[in-house]
N, CA, C and O atoms as a Tripos MOL2 file, in Angstrom:
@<TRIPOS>MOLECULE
protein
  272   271    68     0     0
PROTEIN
NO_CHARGES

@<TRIPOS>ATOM
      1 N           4.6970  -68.8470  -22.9150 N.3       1 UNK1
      2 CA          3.8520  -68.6000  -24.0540 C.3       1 UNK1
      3 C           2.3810  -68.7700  -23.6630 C.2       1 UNK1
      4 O           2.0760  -69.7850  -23.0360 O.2       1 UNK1
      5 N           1.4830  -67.9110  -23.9610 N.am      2 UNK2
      6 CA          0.1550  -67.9690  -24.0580 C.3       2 UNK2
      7 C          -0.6500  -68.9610  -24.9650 C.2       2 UNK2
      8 O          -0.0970  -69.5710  -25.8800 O.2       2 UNK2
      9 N          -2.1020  -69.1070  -24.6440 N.am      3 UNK3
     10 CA         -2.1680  -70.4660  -25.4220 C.3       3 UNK3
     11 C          -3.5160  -69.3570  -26.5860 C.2       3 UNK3
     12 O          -4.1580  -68.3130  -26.4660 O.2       3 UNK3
     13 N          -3.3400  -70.3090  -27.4910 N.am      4 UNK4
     14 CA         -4.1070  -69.5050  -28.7340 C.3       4 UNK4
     15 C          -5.8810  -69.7300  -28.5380 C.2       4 UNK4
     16 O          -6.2410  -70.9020  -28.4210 O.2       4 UNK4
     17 N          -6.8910  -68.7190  -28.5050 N.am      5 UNK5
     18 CA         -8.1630  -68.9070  -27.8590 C.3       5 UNK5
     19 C          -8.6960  -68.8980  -29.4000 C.2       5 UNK5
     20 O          -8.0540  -68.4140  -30.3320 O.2       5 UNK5
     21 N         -10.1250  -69.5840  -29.5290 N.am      6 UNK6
     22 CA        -10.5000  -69.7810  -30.6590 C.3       6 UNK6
     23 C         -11.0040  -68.8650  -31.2900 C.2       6 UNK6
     24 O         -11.0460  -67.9680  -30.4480 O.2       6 UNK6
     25 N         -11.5270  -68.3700  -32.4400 N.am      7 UNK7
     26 CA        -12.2170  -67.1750  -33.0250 C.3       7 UNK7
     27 C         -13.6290  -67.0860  -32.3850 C.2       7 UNK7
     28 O         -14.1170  -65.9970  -32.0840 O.2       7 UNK7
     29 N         -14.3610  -68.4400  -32.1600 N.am      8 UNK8
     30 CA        -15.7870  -68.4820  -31.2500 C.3       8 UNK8
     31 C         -15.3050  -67.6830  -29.6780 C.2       8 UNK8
     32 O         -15.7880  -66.7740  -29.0030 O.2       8 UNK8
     33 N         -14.3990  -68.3590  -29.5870 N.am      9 UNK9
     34 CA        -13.9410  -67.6080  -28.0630 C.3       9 UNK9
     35 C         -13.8570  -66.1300  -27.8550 C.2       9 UNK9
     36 O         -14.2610  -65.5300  -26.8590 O.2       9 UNK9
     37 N         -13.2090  -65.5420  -29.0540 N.am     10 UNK10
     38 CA        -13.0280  -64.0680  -29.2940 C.3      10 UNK10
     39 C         -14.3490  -63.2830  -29.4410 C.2      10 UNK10
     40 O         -14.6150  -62.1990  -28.9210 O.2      10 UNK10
     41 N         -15.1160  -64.0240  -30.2370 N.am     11 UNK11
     42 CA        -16.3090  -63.2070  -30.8610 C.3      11 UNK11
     43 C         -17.4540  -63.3630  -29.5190 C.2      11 UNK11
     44 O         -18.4910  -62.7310  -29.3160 O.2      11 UNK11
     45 N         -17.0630  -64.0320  -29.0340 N.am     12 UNK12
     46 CA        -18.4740  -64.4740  -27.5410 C.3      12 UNK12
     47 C         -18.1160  -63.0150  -26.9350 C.2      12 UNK12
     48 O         -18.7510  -61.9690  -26.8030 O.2      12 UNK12
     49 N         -16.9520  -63.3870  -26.6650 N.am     13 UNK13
     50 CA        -16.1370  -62.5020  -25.6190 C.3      13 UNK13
     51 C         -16.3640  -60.8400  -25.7320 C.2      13 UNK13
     52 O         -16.6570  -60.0810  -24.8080 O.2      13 UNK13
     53 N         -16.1630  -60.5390  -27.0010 N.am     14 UNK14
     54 CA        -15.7420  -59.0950  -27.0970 C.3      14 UNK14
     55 C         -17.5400  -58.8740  -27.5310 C.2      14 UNK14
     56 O         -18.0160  -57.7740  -27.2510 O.2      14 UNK14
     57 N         -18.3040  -59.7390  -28.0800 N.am     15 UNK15
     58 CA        -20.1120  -59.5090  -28.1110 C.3      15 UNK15
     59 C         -20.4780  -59.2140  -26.6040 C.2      15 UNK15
     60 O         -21.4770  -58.5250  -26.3930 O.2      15 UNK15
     61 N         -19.7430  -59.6870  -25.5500 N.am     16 UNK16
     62 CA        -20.2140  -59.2350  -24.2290 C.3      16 UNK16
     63 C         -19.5390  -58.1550  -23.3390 C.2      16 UNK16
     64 O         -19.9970  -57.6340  -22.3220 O.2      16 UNK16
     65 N         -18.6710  -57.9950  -23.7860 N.am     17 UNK17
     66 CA        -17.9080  -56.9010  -23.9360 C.3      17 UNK17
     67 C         -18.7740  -55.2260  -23.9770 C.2      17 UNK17
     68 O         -19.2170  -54.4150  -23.1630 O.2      17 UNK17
     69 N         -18.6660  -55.3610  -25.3080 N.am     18 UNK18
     70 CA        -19.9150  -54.5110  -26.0480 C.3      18 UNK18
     71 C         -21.5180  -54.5370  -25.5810 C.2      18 UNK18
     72 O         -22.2740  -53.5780  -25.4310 O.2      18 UNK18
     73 N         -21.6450  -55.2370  -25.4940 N.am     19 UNK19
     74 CA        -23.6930  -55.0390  -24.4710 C.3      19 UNK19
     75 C         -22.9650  -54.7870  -23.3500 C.2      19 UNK19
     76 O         -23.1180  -53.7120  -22.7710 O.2      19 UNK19
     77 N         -22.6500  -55.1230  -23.1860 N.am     20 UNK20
     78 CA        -22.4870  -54.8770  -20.9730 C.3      20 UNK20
     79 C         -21.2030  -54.3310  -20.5640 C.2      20 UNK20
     80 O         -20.4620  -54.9090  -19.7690 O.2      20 UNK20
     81 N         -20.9310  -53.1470  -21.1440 N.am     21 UNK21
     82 CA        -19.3080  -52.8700  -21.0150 C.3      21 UNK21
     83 C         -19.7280  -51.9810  -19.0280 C.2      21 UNK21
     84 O         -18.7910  -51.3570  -18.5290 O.2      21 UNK21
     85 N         -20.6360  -52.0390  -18.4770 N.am     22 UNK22
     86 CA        -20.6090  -51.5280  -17.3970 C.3      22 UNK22
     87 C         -20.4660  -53.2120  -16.1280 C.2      22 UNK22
     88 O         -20.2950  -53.3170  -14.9130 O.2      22 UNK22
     89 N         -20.5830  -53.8560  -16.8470 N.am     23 UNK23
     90 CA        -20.3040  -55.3090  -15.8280 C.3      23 UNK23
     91 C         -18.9650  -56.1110  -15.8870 C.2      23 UNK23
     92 O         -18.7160  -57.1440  -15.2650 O.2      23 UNK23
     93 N         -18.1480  -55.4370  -16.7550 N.am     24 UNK24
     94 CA        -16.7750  -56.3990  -16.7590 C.3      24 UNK24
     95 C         -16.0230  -55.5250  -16.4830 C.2      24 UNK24
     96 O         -16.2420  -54.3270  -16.6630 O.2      24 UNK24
     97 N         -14.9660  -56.0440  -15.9780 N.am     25 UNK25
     98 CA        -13.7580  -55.0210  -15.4180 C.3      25 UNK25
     99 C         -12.6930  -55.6930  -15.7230 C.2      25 UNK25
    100 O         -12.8240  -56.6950  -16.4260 O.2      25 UNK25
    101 N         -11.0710  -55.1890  -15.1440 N.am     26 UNK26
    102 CA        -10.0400  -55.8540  -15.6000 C.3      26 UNK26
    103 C         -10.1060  -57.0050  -14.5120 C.2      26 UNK26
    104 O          -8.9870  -57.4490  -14.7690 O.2      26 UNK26
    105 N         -10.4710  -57.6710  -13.6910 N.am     27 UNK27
    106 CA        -10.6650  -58.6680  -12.4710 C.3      27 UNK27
    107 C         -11.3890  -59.4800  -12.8000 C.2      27 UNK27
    108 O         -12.6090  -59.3330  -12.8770 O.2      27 UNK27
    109 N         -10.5000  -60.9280  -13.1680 N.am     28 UNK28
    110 CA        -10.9450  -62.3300  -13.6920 C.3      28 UNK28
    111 C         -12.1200  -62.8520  -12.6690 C.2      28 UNK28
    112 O         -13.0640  -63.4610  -13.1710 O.2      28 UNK28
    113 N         -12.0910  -62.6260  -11.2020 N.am     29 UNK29
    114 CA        -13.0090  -63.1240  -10.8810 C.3      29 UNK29
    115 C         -14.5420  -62.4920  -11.0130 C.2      29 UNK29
    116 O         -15.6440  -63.0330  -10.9210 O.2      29 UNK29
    117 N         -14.1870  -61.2700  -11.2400 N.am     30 UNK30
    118 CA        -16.0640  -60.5940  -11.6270 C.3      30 UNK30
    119 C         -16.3180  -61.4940  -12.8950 C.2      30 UNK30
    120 O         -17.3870  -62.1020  -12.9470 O.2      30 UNK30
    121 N         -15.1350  -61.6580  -14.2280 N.am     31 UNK31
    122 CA        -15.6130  -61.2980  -15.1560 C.3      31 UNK31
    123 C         -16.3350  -62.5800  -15.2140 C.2      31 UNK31
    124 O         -17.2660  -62.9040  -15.9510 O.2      31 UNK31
    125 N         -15.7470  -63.2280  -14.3240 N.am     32 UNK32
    126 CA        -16.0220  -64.9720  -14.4900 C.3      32 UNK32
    127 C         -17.0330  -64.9560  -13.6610 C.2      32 UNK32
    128 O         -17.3220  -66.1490  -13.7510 O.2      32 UNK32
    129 N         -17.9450  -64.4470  -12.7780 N.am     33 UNK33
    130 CA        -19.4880  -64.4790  -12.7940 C.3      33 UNK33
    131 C         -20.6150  -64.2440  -13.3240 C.2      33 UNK33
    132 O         -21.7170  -64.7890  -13.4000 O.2      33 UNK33
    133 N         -19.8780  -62.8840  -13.8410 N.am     34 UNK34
    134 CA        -20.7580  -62.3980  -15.3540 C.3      34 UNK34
    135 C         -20.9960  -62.7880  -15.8470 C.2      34 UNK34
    136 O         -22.1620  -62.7370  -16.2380 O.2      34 UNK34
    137 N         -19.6360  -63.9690  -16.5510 N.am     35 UNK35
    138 CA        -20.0920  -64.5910  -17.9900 C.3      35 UNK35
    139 C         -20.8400  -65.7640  -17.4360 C.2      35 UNK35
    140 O         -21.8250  -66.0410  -18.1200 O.2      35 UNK35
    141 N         -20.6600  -66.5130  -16.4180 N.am     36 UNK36
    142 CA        -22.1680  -67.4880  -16.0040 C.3      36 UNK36
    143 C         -23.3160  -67.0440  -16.2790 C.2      36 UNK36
    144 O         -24.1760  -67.5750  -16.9820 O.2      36 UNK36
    145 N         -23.3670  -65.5850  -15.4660 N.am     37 UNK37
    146 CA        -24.6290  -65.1750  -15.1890 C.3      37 UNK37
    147 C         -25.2740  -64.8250  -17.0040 C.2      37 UNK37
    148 O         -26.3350  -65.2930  -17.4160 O.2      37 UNK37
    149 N         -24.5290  -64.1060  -17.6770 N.am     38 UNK38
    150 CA        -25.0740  -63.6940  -19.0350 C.3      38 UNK38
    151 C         -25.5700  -65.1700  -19.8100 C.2      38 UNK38
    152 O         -26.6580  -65.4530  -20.3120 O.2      38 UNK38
    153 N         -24.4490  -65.8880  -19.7020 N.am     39 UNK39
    154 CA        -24.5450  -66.7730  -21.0720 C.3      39 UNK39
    155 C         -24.8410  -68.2240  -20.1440 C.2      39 UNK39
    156 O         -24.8130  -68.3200  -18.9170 O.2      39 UNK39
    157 N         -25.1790  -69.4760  -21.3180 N.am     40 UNK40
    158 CA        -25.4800  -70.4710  -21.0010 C.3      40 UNK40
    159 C         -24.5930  -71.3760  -20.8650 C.2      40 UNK40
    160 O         -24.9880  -72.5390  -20.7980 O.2      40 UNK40
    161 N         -23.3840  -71.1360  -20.8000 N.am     41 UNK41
    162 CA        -21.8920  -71.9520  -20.8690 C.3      41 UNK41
    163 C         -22.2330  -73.2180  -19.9300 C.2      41 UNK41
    164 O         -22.6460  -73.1420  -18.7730 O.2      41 UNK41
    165 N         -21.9860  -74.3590  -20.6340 N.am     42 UNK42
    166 CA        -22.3500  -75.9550  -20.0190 C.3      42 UNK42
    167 C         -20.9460  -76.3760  -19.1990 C.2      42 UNK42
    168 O         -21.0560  -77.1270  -18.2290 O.2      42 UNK42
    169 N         -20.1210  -76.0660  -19.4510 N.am     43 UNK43
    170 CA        -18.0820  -76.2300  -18.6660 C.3      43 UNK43
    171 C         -17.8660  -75.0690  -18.0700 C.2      43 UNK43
    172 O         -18.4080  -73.9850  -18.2830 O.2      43 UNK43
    173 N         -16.8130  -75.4370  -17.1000 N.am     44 UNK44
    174 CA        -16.2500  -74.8370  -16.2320 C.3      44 UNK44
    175 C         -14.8650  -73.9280  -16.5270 C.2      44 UNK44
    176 O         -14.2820  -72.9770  -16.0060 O.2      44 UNK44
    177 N         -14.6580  -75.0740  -18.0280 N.am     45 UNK45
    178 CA        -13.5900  -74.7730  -18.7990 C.3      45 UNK45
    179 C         -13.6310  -73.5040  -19.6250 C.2      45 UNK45
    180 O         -12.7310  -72.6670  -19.6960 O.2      45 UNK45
    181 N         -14.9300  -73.4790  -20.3070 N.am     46 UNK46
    182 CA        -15.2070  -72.8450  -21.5890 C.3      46 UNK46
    183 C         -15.6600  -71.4690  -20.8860 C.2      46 UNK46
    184 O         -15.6690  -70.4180  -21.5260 O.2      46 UNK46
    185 N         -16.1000  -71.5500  -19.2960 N.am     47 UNK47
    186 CA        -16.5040  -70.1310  -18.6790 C.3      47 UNK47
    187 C         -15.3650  -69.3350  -18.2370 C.2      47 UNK47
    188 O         -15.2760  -68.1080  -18.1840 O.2      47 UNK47
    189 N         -14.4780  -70.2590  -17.9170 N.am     48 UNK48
    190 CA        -12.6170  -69.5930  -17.6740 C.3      48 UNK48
    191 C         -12.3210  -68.8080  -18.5500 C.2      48 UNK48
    192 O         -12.0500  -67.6120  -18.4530 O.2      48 UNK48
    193 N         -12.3770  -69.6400  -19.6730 N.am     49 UNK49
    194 CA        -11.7090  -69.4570  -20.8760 C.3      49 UNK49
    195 C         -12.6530  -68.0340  -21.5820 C.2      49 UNK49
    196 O         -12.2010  -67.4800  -22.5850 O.2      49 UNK49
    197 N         -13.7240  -67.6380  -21.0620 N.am     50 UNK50
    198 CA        -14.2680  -66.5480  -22.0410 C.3      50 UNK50
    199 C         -13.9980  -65.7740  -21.0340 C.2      50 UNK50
    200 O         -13.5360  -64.7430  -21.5220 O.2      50 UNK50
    201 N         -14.0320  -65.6750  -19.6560 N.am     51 UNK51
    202 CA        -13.7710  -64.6550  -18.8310 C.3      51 UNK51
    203 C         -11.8750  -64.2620  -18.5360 C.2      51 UNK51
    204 O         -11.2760  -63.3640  -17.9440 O.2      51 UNK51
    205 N         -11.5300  -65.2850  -19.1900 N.am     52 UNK52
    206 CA         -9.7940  -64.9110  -19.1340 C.3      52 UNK52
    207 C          -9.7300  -63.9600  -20.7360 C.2      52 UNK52
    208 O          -8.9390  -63.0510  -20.9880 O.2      52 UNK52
    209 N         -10.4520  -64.3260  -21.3420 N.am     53 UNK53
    210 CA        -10.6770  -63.2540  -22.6780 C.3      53 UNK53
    211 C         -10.7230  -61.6470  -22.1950 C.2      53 UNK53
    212 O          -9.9940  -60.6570  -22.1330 O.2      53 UNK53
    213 N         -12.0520  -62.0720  -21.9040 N.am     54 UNK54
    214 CA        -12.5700  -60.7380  -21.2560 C.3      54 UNK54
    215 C         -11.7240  -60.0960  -20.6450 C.2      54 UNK54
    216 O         -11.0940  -59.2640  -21.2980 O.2      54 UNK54
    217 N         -11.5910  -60.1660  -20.0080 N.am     55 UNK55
    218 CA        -10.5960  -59.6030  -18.9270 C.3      55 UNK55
    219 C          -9.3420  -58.9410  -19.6100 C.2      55 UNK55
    220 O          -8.9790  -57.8050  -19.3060 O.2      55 UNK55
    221 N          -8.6480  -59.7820  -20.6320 N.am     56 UNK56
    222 CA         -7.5390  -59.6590  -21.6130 C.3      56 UNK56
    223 C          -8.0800  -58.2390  -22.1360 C.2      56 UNK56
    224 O          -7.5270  -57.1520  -21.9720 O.2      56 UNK56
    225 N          -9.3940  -58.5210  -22.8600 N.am     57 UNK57
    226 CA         -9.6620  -57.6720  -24.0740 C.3      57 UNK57
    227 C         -10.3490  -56.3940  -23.5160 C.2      57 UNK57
    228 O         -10.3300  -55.3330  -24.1390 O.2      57 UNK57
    229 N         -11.0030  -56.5620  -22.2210 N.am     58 UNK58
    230 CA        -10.9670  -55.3970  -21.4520 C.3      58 UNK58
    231 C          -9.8930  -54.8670  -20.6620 C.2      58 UNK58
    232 O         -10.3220  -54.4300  -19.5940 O.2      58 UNK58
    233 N          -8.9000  -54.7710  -20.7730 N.am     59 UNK59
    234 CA         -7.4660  -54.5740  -20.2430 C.3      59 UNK59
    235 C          -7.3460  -53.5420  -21.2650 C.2      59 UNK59
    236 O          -7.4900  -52.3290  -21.1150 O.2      59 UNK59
    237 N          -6.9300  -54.4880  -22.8160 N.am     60 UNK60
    238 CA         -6.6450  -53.8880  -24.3800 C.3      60 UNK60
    239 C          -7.0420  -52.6530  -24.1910 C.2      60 UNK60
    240 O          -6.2920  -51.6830  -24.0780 O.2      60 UNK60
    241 N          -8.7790  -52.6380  -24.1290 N.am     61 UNK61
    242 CA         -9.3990  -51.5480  -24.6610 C.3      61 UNK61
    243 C          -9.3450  -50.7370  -24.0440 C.2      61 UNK61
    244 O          -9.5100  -49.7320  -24.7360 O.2      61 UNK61
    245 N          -9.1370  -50.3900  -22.6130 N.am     62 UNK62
    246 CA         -9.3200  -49.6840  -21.8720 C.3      62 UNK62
    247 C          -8.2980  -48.8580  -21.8960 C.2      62 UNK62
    248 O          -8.3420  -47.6290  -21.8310 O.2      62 UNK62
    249 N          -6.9070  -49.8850  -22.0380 N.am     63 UNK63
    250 CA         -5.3650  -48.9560  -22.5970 C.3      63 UNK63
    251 C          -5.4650  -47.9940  -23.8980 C.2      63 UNK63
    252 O          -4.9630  -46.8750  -24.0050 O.2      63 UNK63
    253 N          -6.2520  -48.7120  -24.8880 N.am     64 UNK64
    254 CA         -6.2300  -47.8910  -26.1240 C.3      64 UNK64
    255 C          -6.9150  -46.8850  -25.5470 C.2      64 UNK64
    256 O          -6.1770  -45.9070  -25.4250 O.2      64 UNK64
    257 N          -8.2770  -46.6480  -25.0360 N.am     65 UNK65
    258 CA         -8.9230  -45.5890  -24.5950 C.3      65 UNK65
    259 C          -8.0150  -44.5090  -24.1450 C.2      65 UNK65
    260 O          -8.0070  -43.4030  -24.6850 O.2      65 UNK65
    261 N          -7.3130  -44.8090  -23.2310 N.am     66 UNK66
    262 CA         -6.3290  -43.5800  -22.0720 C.3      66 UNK66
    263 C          -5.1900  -43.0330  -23.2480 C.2      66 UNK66
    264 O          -4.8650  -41.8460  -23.2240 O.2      66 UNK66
    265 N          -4.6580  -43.8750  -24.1780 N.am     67 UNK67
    266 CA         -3.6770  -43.6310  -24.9470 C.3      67 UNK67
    267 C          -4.3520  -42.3560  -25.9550 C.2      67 UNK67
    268 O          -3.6620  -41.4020  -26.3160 O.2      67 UNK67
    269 N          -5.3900  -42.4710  -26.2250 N.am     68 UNK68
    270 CA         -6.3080  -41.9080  -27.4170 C.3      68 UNK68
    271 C          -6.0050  -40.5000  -26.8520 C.2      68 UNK68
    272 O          -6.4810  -39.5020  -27.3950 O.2      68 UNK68
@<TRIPOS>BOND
     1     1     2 1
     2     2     3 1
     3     3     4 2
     4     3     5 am
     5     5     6 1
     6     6     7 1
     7     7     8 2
     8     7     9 am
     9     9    10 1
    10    10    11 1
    11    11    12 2
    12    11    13 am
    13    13    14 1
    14    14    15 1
    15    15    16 2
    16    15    17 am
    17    17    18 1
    18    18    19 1
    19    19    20 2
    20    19    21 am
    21    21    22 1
    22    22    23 1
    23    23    24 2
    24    23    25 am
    25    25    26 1
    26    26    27 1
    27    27    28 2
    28    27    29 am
    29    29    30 1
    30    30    31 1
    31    31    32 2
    32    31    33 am
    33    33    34 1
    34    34    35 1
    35    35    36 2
    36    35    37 am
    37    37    38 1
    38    38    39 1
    39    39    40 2
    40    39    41 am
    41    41    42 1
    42    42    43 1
    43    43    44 2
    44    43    45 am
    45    45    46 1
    46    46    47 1
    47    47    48 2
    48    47    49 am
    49    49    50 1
    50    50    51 1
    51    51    52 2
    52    51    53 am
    53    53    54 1
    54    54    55 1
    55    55    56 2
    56    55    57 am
    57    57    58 1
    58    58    59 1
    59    59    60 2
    60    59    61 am
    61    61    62 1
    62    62    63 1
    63    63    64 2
    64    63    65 am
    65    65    66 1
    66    66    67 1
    67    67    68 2
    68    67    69 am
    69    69    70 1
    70    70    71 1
    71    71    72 2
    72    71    73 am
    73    73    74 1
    74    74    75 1
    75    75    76 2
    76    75    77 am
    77    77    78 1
    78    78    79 1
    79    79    80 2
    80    79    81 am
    81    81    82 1
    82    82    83 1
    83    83    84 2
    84    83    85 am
    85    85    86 1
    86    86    87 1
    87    87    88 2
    88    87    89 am
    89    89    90 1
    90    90    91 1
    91    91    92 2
    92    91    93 am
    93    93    94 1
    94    94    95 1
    95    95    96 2
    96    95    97 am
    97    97    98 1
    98    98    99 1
    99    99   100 2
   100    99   101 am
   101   101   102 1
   102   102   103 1
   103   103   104 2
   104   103   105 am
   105   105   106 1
   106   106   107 1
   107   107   108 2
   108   107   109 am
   109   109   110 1
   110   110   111 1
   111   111   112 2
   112   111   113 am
   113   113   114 1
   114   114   115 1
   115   115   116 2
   116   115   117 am
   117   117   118 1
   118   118   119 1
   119   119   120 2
   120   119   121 am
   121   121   122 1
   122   122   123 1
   123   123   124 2
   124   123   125 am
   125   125   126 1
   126   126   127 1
   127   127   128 2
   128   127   129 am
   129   129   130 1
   130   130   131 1
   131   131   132 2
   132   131   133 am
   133   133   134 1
   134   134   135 1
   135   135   136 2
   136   135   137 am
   137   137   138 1
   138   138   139 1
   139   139   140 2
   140   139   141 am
   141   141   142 1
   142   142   143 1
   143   143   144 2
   144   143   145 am
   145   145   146 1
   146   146   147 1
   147   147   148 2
   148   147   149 am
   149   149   150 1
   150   150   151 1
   151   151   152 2
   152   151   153 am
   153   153   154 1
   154   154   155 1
   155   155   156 2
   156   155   157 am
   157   157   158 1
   158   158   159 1
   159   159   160 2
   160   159   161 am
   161   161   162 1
   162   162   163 1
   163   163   164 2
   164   163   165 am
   165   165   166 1
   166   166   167 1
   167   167   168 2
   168   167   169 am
   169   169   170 1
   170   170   171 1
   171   171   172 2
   172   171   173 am
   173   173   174 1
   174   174   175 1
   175   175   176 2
   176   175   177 am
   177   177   178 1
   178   178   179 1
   179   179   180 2
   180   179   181 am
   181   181   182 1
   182   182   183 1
   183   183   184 2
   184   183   185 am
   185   185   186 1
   186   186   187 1
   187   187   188 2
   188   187   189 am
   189   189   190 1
   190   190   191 1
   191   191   192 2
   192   191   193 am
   193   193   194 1
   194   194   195 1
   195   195   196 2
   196   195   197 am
   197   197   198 1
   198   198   199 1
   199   199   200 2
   200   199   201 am
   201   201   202 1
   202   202   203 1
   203   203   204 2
   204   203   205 am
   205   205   206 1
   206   206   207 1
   207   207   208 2
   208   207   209 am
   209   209   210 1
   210   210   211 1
   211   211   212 2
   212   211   213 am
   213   213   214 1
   214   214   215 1
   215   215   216 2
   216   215   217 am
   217   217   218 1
   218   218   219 1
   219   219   220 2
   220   219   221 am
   221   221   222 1
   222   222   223 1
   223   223   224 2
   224   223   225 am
   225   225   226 1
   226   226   227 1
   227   227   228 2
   228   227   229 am
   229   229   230 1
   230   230   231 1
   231   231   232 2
   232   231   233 am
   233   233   234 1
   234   234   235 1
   235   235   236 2
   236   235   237 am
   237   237   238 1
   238   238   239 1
   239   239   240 2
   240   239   241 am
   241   241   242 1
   242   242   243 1
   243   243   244 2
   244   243   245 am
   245   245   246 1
   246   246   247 1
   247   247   248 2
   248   247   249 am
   249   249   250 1
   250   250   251 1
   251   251   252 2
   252   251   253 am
   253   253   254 1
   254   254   255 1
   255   255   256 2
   256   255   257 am
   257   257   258 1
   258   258   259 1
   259   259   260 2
   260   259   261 am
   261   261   262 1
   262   262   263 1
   263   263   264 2
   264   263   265 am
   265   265   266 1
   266   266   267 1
   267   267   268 2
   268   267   269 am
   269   269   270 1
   270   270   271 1
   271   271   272 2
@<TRIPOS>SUBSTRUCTURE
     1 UNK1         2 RESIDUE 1 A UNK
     2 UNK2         6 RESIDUE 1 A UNK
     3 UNK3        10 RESIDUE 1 A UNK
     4 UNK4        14 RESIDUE 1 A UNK
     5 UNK5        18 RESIDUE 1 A UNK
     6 UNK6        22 RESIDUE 1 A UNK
     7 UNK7        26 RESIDUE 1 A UNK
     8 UNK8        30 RESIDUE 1 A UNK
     9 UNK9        34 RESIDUE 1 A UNK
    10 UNK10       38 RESIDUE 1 A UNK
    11 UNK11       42 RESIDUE 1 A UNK
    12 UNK12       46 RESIDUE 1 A UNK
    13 UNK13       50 RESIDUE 1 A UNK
    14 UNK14       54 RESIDUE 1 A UNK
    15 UNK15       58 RESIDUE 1 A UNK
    16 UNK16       62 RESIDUE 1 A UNK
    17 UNK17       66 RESIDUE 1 A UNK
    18 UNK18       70 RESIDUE 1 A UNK
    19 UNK19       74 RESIDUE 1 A UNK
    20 UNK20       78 RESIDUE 1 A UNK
    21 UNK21       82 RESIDUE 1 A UNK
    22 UNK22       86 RESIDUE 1 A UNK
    23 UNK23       90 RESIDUE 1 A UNK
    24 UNK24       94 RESIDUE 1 A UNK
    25 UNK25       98 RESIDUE 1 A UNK
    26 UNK26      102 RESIDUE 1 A UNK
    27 UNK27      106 RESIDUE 1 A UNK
    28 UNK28      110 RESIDUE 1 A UNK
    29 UNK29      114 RESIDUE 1 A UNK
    30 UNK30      118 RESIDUE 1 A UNK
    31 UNK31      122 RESIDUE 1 A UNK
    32 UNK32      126 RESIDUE 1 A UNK
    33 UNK33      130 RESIDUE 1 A UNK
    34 UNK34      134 RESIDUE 1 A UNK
    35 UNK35      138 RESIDUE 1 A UNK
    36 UNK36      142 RESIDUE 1 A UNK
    37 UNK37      146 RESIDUE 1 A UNK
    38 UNK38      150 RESIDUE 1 A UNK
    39 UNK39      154 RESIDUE 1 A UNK
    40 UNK40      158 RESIDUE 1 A UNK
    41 UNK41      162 RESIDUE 1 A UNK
    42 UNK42      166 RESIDUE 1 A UNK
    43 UNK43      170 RESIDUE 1 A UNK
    44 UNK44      174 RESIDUE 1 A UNK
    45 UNK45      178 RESIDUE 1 A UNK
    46 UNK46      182 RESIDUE 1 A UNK
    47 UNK47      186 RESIDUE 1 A UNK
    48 UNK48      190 RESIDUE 1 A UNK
    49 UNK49      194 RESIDUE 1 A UNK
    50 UNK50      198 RESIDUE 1 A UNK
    51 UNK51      202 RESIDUE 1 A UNK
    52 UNK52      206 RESIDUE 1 A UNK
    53 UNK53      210 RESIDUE 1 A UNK
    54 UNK54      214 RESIDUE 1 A UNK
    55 UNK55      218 RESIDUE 1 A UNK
    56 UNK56      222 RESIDUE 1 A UNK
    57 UNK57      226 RESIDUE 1 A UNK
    58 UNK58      230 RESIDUE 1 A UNK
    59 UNK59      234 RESIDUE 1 A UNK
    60 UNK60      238 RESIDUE 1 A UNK
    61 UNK61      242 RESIDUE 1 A UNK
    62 UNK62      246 RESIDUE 1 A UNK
    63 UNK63      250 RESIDUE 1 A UNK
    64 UNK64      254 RESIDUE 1 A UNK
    65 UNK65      258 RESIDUE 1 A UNK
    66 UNK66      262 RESIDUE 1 A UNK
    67 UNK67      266 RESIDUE 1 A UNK
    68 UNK68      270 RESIDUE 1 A UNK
């Protein structure tokens, strides 16, 4: 089972998503430099955790895209 990410987690995530959809890809380790580099994240935890989003929700979208 997957673990449940918070609604702050979602909304960071898919806001960076959207501005910078040319810097994230489906590959946890880009996405997880990016999100250092963009945002001010103070944990190591909370930068995982938005770039394991990312990554998720750029996966999503990218499937819906090809399906369309």
């Amino acid at each position: 089972m997957g673990s449940i990410r918070s609604a702050n987690i979602k909304a960071v995530a898919r806001e960076l998503v959207e501005k910078y959809p040319d810097k994230f890809n489906g590959d946890f380790e880009n996405n997880k430099i990016w999100v250092s580099k963009l945002t001010d994240v103070q944990t190591k935890r909370l930068r995982n955790m938005l770039a394991g989003y990312v990554t998720r929700y750029w996966r999503v979208k990218k499937r819906r895209e090809e399906s369309s």
